[in-house]
Phi, psi and omega in degrees: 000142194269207190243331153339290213289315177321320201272328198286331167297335205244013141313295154353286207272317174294312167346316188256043139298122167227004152307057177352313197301312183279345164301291184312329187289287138013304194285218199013300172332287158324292200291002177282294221288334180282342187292293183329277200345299186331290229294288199331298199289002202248148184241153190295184180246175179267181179290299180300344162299333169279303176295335192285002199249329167322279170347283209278346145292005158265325166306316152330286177317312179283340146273022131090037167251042149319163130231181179287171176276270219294350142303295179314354195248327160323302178316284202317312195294331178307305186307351178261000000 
């Protein structure tokens, strides 16, 4: 059975849940297991890798490509 055909049985079988509890419990599980997962995939940066993002924000800064704290905040208020 492929992971198509898989998914679609285990569509099947949650629809005929009628026990909240065991929904949450499901529900939580994912999001446990997308957490891992995430966790899993993200790897640290190097030393060097760290001083190269240093660098290039102090150049940003001396060349004036910055914004203010009360601009981003604007920004941010726009986004909604």
């Amino acid at each position: 059975m492929n992971i198509q055909a898989r998914k679609l049985v285990l569509i099947e079988e949650f629809l005929r849940i009628s026990d909240e509890s065991i929904i949450t419990k499901l529900e939580s599980f994912i999001k446990q297991e997308k957490k891992v997962s995430h966790e899993e995939r993200l790897t640290p940066m190097s030393l060097k890798e760290f001083h190269e993002m240093i660098d290039q924000a102090k150049r940003d800064s001396n060349d004036g490509r910055v914004i203010s704290h009360q601009e981003l905040k604007k920004k941010i208020k726009s986004w909604k």
